[in-house]
C-alpha positions as CSV (number, residue, x, y, z in Angstrom):
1,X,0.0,0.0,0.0
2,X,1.5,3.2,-1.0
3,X,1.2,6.3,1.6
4,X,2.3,9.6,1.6
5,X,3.9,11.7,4.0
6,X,0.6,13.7,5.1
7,X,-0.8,10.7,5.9
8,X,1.8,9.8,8.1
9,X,1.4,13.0,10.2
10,X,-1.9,13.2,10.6
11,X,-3.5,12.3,13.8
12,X,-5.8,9.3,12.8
13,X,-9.2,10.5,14.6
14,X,-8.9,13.5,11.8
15,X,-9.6,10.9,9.3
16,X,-12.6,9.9,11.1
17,X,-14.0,13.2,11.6
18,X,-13.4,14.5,7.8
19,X,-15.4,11.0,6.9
20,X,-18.6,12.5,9.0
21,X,-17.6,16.1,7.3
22,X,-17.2,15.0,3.4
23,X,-20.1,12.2,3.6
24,X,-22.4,14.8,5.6
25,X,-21.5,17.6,2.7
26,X,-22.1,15.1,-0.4
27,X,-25.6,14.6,1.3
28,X,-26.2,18.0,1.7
29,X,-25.3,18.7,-2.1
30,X,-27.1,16.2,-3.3
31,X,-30.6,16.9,-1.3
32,X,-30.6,20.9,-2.2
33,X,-29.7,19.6,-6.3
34,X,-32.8,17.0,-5.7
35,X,-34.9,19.7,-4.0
36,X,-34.0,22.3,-6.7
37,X,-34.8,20.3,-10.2
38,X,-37.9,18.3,-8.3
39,X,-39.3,21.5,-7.5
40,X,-40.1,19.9,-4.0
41,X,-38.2,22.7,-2.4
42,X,-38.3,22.3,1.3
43,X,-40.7,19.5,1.3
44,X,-38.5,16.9,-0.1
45,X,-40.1,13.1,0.7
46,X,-37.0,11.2,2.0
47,X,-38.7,7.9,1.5
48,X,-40.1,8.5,-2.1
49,X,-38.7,6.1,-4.5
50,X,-37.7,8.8,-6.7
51,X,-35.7,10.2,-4.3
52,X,-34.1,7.0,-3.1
53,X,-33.0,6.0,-6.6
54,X,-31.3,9.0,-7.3
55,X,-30.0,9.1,-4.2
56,X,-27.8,5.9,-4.7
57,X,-26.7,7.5,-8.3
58,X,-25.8,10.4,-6.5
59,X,-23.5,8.8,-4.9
60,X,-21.0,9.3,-7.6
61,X,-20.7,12.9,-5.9
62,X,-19.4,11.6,-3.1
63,X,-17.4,9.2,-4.7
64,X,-15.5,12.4,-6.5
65,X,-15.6,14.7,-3.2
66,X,-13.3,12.0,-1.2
67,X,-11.0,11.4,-4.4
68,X,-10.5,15.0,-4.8
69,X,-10.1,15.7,-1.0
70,X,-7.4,12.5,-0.8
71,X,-6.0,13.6,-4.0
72,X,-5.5,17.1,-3.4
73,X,-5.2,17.9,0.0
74,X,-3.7,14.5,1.8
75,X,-1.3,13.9,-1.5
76,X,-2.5,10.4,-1.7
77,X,-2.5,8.6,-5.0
78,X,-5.2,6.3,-6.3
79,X,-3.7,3.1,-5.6
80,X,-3.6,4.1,-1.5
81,X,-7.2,3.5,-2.0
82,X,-7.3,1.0,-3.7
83,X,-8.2,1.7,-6.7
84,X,-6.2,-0.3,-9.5
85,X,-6.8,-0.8,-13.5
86,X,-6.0,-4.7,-12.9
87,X,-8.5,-7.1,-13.5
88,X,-11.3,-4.4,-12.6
89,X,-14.5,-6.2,-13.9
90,X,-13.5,-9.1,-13.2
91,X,-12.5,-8.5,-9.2
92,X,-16.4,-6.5,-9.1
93,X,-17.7,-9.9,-10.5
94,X,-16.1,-11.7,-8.3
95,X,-17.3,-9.2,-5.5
96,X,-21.3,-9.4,-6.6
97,X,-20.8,-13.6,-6.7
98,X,-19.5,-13.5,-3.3
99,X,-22.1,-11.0,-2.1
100,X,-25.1,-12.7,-3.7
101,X,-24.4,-16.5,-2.8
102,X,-23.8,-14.7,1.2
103,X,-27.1,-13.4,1.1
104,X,-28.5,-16.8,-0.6
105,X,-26.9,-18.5,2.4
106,X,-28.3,-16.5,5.4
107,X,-32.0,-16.5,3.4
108,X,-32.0,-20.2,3.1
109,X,-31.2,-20.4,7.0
110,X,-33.6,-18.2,8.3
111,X,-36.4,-19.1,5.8
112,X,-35.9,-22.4,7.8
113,X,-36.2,-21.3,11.0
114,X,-37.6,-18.3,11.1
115,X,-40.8,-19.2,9.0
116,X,-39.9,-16.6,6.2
117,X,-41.9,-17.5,2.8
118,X,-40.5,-16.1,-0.5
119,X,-43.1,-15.8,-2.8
120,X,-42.3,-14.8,-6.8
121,X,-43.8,-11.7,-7.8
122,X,-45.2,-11.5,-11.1
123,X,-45.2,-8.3,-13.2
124,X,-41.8,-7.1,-12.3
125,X,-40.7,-3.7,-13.3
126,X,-37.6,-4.6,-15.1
127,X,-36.5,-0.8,-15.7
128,X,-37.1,-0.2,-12.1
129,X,-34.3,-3.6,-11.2
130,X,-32.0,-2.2,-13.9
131,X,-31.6,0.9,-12.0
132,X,-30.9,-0.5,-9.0
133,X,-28.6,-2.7,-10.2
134,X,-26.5,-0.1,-11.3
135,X,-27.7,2.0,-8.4
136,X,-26.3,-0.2,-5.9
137,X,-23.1,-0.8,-8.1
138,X,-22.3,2.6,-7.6
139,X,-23.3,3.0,-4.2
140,X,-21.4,0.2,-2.7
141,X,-18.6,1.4,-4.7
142,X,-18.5,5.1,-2.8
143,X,-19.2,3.4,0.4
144,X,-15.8,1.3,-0.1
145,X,-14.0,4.2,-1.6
146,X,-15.5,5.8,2.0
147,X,-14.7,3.2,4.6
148,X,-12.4,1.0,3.4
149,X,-10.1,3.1,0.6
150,X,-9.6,6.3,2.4
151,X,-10.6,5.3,6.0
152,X,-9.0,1.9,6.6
153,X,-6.2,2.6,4.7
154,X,-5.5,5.3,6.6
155,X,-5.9,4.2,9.3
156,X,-3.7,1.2,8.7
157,X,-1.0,3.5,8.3
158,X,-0.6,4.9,11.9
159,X,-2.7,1.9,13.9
160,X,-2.2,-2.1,13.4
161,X,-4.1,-3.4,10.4
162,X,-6.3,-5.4,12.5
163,X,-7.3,-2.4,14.5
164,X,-7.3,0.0,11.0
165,X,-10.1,-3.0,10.1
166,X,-12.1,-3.0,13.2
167,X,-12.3,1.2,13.8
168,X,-13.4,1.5,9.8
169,X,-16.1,-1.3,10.7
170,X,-17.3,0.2,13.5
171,X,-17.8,3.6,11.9
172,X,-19.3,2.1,8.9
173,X,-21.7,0.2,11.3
174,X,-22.7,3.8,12.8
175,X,-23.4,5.2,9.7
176,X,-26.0,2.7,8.9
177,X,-28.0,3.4,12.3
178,X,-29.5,6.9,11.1
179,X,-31.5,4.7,8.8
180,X,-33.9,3.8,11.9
181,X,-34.8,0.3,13.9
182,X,-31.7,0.0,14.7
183,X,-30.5,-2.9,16.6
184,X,-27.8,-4.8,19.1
185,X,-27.9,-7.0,16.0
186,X,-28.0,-4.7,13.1
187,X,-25.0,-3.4,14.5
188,X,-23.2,-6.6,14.9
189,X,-23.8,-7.8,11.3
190,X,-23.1,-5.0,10.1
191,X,-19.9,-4.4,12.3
192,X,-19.1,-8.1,10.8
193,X,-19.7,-7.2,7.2
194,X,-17.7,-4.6,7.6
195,X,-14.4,-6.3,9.3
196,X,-15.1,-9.5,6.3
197,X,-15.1,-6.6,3.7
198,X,-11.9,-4.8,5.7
199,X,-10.2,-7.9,5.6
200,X,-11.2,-8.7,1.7
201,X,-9.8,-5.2,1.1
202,X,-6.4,-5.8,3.1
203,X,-5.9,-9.3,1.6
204,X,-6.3,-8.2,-1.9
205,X,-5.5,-4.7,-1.6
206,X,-8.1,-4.1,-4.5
207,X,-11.0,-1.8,-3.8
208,X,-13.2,-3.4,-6.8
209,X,-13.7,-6.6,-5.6
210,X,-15.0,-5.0,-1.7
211,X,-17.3,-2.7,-4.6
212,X,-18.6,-5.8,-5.9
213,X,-19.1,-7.6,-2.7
214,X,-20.7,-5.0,-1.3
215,X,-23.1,-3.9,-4.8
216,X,-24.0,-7.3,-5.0
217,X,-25.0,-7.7,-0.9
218,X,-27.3,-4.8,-1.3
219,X,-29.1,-5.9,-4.7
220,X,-29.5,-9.2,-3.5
221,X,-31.2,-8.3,-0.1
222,X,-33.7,-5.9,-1.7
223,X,-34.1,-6.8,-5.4
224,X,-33.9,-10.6,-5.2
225,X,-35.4,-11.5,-1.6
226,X,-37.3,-8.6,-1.4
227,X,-36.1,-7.2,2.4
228,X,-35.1,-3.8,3.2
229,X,-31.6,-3.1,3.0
230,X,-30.9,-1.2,6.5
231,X,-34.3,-0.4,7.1
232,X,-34.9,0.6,3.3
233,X,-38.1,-0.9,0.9
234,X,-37.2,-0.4,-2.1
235,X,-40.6,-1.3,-3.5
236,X,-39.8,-3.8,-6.2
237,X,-38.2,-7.7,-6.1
238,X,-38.2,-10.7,-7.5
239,X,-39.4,-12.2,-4.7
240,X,-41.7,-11.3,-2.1
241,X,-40.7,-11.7,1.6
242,X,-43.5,-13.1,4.4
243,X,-42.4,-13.2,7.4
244,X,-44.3,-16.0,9.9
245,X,-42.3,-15.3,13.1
246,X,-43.2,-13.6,15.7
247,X,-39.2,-13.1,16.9
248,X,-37.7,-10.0,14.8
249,X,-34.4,-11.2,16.1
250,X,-34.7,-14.3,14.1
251,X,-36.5,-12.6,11.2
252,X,-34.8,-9.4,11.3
253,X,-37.9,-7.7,11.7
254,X,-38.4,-4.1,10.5
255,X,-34.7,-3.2,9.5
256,X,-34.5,-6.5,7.2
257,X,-32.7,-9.9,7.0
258,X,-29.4,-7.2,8.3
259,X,-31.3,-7.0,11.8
260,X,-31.7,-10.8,12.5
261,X,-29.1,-13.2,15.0
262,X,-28.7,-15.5,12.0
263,X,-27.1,-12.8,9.6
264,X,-24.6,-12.1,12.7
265,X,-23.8,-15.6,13.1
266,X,-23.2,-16.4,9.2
267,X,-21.2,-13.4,9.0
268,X,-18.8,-14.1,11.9
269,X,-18.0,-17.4,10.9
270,X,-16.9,-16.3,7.4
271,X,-14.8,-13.5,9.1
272,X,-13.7,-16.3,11.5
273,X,-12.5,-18.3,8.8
274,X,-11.3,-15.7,6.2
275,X,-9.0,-14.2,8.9
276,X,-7.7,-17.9,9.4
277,X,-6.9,-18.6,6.0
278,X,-4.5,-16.0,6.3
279,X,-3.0,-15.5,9.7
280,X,0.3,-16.0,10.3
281,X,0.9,-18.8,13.0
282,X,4.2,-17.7,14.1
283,X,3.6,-14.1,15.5
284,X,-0.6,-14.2,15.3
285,X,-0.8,-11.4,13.4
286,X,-2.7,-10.8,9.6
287,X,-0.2,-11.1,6.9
């Protein structure tokens, strides 16, 4: 991982803070530009599905705000965020593979025991799924440029990568709680998702295939098994979710299949193994 001087000096809780600052000002942008050509003016519906779609394209605003922040005023180059030009589609391939057949795994298991029924939907809005699919391949790509490009990585260059992996995973945790029924268990699958993406990220040093991953999660909870993604309907699947159980810690309950005990178990037993596959035995540290 390349680093730059700046980034050397600087106190790492700075990092942290100028994540809150530049994510907080790409959302403020991109609410008074949605407010301004919707001619909703201060009445802007947060929940609309208008909104919400062009929300995740409007990520790409963020996405340029932290490269030109990291680029400019930290001096850091593109590859000390992981961004590469090798084997690009096919690492965000790989990434949406790995994120769908998680998400496939953790349905399957609570389906089973949680009585969840998925339930095709007929007359699916295919226009509506493209642009989420695209939607949710750029947002999980500013999200990783966010929290694991510019925020682990620096991180990792003043604290132990372990640490670097665990403080970006928190945060990135956090984030998600604005989005509302929050939970001890949101928080610790997505804590976990985070630290399996961190350590994805620090294995292959290649922000595309975290992207990936991370596109494919999102798309997979809300477009394929029809759950909200962090509390978020999104209004159109493939399938529909019914949920038969009247314990939202198995189910997930109102924040989605992300709230439920199963997702937190699934998702520390691949960290759990991941980080094993690559420890070294001698001093107990991550390669």
């Amino acid at each position: 991982m390349e680093i730059s001087a700046n980034e050397r000096k600087t106190w790492f809780g700075f990092q942290i803070i100028m994540v809150v600052v530049l994510q907080s000002l790409s959302q403020l942008i991109y609410v008074g530009l949605y407010a301004f050509f919707s001619g909703s003016g201060f009445a802007v519906n947060l929940n609309s599905r208008p909104f919400l779609i062009g929300e995740l394209f409007g990520t790409i605003l963020t996405i340029l705000i932290f490269l030109v922040y990291a680029g400019f005023i930290e001096k850091r180059r593109l590859l000390s965020l992981g961004i590469t030009h090798e084997g690009t589609l096919l690492e965000v391939l790989r990434g949406w593979l790995l994120g769908v057949v998680c998400v496939y795994l953790i349905t399957t298991i609570i389906g089973h025991l949680a009585h969840v029924q998925f339930i095709f939907t007929s007359n699916i809005d295919m226009s509506l799924v493209l642009l989420y699919l695209f939607g949710f391949a750029i947002q999980g790509l500013s999200e990783e440029v966010i929290f694991r490009g510019y925020l682990m990585n620096g991180l990792a260059t003043k604290l132990k990568p372990m640490t670097a992996i665990v403080i970006s995973a928190l945060i990135f945790a956090l984030v998600h709680s604005i989005n509302g029924n929050f939970s001890i268990w949101s928080l610790l699958s997505l804590l976990l998702l985070g630290i399996f993406l961190g350590l994805l990220f620090y294995k292959r040093q290649n922000l595309w295939i975290v992207a990936g991953l991370h596109g494919g999660w999102n798309f997979s909870l809300g477009v394929i098994f029809g759950s909200k993604v962090s509390n978020i309907g999104l209004g159109v699947s493939f399938l529909k979710t019914n949920i038969y159980s009247d314990h939202p810690v198995l189910s997930g309950g109102s924040f989605g299949l992300e709230g439920s005990y199963i997702t937190t178990i699934v998702l520390l037993a691949v960290c759990v193994a991941y980080y094993f596959q690559f420890i070294d035995h001698k001093t107990h540290s991550i390669e």
